[in-house]
N, C-alpha and C positions, 0 to 999 in steps of 0.2 A: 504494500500500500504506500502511497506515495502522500508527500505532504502538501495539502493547497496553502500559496502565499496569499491568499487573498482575504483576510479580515476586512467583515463590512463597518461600517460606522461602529455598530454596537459590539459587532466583534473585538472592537480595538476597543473601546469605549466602557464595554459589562463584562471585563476581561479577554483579553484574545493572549492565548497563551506565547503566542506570535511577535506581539509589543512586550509582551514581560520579558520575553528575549530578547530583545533586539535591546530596551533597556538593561539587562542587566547587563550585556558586553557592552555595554556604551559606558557604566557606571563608574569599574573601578579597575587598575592594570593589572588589580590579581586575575581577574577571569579574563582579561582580553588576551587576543591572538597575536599576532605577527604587530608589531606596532612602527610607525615609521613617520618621521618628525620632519617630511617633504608628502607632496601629495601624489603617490602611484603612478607612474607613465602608463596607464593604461586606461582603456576606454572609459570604464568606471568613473578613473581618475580625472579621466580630464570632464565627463559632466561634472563631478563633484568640484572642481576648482571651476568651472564656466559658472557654477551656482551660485557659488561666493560672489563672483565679480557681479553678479546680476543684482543679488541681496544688496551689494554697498553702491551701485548706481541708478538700478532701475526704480522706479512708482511702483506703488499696489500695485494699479492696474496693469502698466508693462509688464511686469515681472509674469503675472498669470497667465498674459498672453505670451510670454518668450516659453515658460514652462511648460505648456501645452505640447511644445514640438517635441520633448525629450521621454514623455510619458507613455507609455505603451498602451495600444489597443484593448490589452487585455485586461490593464490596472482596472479595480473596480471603482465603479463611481464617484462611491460616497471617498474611498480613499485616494479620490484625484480631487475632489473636490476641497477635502480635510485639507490636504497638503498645498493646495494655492492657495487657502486660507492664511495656512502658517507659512507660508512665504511671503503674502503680502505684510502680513503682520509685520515677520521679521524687517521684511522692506522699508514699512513704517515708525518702527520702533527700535530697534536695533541699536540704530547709530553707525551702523556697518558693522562688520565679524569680520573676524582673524582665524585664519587657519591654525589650531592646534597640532593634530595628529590625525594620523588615521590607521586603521585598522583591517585586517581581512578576518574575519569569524562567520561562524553561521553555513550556511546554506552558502555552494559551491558561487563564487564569484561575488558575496555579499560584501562590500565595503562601508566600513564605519568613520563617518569624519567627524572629529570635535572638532565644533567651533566656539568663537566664544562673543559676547557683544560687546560693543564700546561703551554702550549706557552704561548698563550696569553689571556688565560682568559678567551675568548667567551665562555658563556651559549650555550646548546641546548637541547632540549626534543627528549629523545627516546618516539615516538609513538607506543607501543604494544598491539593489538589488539588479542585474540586468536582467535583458529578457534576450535568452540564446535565439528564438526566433524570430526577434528584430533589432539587428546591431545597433548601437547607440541610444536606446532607449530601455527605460528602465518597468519591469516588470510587479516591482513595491517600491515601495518608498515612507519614510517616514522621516518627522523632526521630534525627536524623542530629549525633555530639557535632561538637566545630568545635575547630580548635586555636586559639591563642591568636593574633591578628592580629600581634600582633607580632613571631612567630615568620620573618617576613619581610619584617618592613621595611626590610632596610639590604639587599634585595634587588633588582637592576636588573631593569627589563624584558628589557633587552637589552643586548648587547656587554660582557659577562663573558669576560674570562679564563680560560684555564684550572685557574689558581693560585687565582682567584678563585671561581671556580665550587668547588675544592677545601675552601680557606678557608670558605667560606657554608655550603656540608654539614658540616662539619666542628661548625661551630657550631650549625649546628640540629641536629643529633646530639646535644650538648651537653646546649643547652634542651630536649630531650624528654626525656634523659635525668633530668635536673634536675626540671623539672614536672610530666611525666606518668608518671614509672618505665617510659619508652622502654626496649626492649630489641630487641634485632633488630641486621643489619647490613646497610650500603650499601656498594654498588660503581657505580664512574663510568671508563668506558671513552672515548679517542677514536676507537673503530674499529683501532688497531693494538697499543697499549698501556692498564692501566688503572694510570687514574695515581690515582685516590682508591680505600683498601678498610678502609674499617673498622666495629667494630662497638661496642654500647652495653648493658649490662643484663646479665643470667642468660638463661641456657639451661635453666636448672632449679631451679626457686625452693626447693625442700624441700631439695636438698644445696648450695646458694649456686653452683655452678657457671657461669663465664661465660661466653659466648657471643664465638666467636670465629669469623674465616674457615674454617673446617674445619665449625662448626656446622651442621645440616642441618634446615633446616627443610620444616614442610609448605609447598603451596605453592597448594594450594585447584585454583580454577578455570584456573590457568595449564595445567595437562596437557591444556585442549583444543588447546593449540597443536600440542604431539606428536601426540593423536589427528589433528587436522589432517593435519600431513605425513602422516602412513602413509597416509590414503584419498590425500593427494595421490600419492603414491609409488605405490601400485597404480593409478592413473591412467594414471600415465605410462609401467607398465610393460604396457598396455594388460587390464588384469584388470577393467577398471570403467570406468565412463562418466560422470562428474559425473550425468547425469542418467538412469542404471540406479533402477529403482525397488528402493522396498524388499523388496515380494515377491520381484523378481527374486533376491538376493541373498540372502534371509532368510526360506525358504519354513516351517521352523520358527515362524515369529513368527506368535502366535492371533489375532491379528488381521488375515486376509491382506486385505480388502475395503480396510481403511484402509492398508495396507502396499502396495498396488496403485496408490495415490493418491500417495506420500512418494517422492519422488529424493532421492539421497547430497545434492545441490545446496541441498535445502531443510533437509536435517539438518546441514548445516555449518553455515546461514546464520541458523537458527532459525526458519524460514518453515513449519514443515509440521506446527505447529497440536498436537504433541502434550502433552499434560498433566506432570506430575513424578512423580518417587516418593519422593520426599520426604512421607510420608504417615505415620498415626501405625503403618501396619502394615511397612514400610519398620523404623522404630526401634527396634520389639516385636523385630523378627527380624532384627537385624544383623548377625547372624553367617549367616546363609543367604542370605547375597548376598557372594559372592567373584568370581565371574568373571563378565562379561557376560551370558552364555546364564543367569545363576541373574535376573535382572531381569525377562526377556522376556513371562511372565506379569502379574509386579503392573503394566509400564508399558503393558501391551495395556489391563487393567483401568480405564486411567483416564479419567474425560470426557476428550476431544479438548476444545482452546480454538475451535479456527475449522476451515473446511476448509484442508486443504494451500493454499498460495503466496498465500493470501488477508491477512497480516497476518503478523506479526512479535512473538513472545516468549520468550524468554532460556528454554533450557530442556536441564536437565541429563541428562534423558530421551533426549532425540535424540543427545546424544553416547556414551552407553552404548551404543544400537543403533549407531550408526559402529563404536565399536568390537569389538560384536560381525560386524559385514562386514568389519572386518579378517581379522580370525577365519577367518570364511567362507572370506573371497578367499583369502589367502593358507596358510591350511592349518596357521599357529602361532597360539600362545594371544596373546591382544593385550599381556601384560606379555612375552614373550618377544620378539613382533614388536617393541615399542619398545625393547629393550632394544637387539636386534642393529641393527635400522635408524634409530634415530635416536638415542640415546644413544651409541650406541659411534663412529659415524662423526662426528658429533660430539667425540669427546673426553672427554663427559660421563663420568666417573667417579664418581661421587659422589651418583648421582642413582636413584631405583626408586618401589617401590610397596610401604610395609609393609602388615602387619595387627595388629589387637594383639596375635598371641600372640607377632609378632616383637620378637627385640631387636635394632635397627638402634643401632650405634657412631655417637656425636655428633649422636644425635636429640635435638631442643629437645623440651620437653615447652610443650605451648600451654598459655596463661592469656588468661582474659575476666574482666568486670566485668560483672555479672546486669544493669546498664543504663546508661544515660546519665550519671547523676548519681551511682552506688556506688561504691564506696571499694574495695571486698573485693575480690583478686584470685583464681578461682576456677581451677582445672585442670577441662582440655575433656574429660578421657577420655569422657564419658559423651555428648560430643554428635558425638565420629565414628563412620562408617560404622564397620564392622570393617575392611575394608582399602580402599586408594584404588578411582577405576575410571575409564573412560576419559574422562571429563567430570569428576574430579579429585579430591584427597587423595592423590595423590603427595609427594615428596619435594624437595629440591634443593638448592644451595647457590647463592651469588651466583658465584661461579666458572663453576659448571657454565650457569647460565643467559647469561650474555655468552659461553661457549661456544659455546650453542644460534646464539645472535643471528649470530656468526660465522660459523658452518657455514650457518645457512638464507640469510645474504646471499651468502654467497662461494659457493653452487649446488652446495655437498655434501650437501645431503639432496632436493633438486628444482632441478628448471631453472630459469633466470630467467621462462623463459615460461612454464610454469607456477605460478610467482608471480605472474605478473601477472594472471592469469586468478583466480587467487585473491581477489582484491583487485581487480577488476571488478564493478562494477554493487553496491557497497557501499551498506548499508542505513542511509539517518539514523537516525542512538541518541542520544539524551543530546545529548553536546558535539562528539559525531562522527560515526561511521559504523561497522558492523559489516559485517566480511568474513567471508569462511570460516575459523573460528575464529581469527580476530583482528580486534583494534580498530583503529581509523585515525583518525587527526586530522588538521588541518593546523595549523601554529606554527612564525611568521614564513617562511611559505611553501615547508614541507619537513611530507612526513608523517612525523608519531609514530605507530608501530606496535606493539604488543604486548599482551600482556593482561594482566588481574589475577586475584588471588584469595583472596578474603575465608571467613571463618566463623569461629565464637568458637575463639580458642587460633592463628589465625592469619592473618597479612597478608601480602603477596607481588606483586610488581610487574616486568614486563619491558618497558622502552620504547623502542624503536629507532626513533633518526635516522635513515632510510629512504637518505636523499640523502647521508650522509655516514659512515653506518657505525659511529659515535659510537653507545651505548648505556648506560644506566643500569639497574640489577637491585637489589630493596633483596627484602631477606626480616625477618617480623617473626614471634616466637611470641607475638603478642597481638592483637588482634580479637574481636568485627569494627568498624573503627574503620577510618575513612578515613584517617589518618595520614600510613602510611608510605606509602600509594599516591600521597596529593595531594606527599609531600616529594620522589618520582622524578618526578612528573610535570611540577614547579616545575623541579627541575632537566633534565630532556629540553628545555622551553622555552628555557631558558639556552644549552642544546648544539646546539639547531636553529638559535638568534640568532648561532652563532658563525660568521663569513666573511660575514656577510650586509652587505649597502650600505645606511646610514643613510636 
């Protein structure tokens, strides 16, 4: 099976395992590849340095029009769209960039160039990807921002402390605080107790309100983990078959020819080729998409990317229909089925699914910056859905989510051997592998588990030391920035190095 480069908006947006890559080679020179302090004599290279020149002379508007010629037919829309965004932006705001470095990692001809701005300084990786069947144009692309390398330097590879590991979050908390108007909060559990919980910044920038352990943030693409368990749960309670087809289950869905073709197995795992709705008719009409069954239509509507179990891409589409076979199987709406069967037994208190007409107690209000390079911190109201859905715009707190981690290891929400099967035959992504709605790594030879979830107005991270029960949860109401995700993930690394033999 082969990997699709193609994240649509919300792929890159409600995590796309894709940009967590691409960020985290972009981030730090431990994990980068070949590095080179001139920009590549090669085709890559020289778009990547023709980009630059453009960013420091051309307007908005030129800039999108020169960029147009170098982009491939086949780059997807929303992500050609994204990216003359964040060129004009850069264009506008910058002050002009400086060639840093660059890099080759990733997928076969994938080039990373840091640059940095004149205003103020922010880092960011040009992501250039080419496209083998049309020379000189590029088949992804991304402007991924970079935090400041030094944001980790007095940090060990390995054999941290617990105290230590406190102390080091602590302080990068600090300096994000400090440098980027970080806000959000981290939590650092060993498996029995959390011994690090704190938080940095507003919860709501128009009344100064701060943001504390009690705050409730979005949480993006993390709620595929919930949709997860519940298909695993009707699994186990024999109502479904990992490999029941979709018609089987969802004879409503207009599509039945291609619903004949889709098992629950391929919709976990991202395999069964269906498109997004993430579309401009999706945005027009966000208030007529509440429940599952309101989707069923515009995602039947969309080109299919490949046939089912042929190829692999991150898609928010296939998690709505799961959750609409919750639905099906079990006979309750899919926010009540999560509420009774995995939040509650869990513990999770503090955890749901707003809309905007709701007023949910100690919800952060999200903030983004229009791109890479802008100053201006904007409120997201107008770029969420109307309310979450099963593939994500949920709720949480750092509490409730090392609850979750609790409850799915210790086999209060599914059997261990139903985890394992979960987490069988895992798909390379990025820097690791994709299971059934969850991510997997390995670091210092124990798997990191959990997922993320990005989109403007919010950042959100769960990563569980598999082998040890130790977990880290950071919630942020700012994105979409790799940030907070690469700062759990740095510290997961620390928590997996712990008992380990030099």
């Amino acid at each position: 099976m082969k990997l699709t480069t193609r994240p649509t908006l919300f792929a890159s947006t409600l995590l796309a395992p894709l940009l967590a890559f691409t960020a985290t080679i972009a981030s730090t020179s431990a994990s980068a590849g070949e590095i080179s302090t001139t920009m590549p004599e090669t085709p890559t290279g020289e778009i990547g340095a023709t980009l630059i020149e453009h960013i420091n002379s051309d307007s908005p508007d030129s800039i999108r029009a020169w960029a147009q010629g170098v982009l491939s037919e086949s780059l997807d829309p929303e992500m050609r769209s994204t990216f003359l965004q964040q060129l004009a932006v850069a264009a506008r705001d910058s002050g002009g960039v400086d060639f840093v470095d660059a890099r080759t990692q990733g997928p076969p001809g994938m080039l990373v160039v840091t640059i940095k701005g004149r205003h103020t300084g922010q880092l960011a990786a040009l992501v250039l990807l080419p496209d083998p069947d049309q020379p000189g144009k590029l088949a992804m692309v991304d402007m991924v921002p970079i935090d400041d390398p030094a944001l980790y330097d007095a940090w060990p590879e390995t054999g941290a402390s617990q105290a230590e590991i406190a102390h080091l979050a602590g302080a990068a908390l600090d300096q994000l605080a400090r440098t980027t108007d970080f806000s959000g909060c981290l939590s650092i559990s060993n498996g029995a107790t959390t011994f690090f919980d704190e938080c940095r910044g507003l919860a709501d920038r128009t009344f100064g309100v701060k943001a504390d352990n009690a705050t409730k943030f979005h949480i993006g693409s993390m709620n595929k983990m919930f949709t997860s368990v519940a298909i695993a749960q009707l699994v186990e309670a024999g109502k479904l078959q990992w490999e029941t087809s979709l018609a089987e289950v969802m004879p409503e869905y207009p599509d039945q020819a291609t619903a004949s073709k889709i098992t629950v197995w391929q919709l976990l795992r991202h395999t069964a080729g269906l498109g997004d709705f993430f579309v401009p008719e999706f945005f027009q009409n966000r208030e007529n998409f509440v429940n599952p069954a309101d989707y069923l239509d515009l995602i039947a509507r969309q080109p299919v990317v490949f046939e089912p179990g042929a190829d692999w891409s991150y898609s928010n589409a296939g998690y709505v229909l799961l959750g609409r076979i919750v639905e099906n199987v079990s006979g309750e709406s899919y926010f009540d089925y999560i509420q009774r069967h995995v939040f509650a037994p869990a513990g999770m208190t503090a955890s749901g699914f707003d809309s905007q007409e709701d007023i949910t107690e100690k919800l952060a209000t999200g903030y983004f910056k229009e791109g890479t390079f802008a100053t201006a911190w904007k409120a997201n109201w107008m770029t969420l859905p109307f309310k979450g859905s099963p593939a994500g715009g949920g709720y949480s707190t750092n509490e409730d989510l090392l609850k979750f981690a609790s409850a799915l290891q210790g086999g209060k929400l599914v059997r261990p051997a139903t985890l394992d099967k979960m987490f069988d035959d895992s798909i390379p992504v990025g820097p690791g592998k994709y299971a059934a709605g969850f991510g997997d790594r390995l670091s210092n030879g124990r798997h990191i588990r959990g997922h993320a979830g990005g989109a403007p107005g919010m950042s959100a991270n769960l990563a569980m030391v598999w082998e040890t029960g130790a977990a880290v949860a950071v919630t942020s109401n700012q994105g979409d920035t790799p940030t907070a995700m690469l700062l759990s993930e740095r510290i997961a690394d620390l928590l997996a190095s712990q008992g380990q033999k030099p």
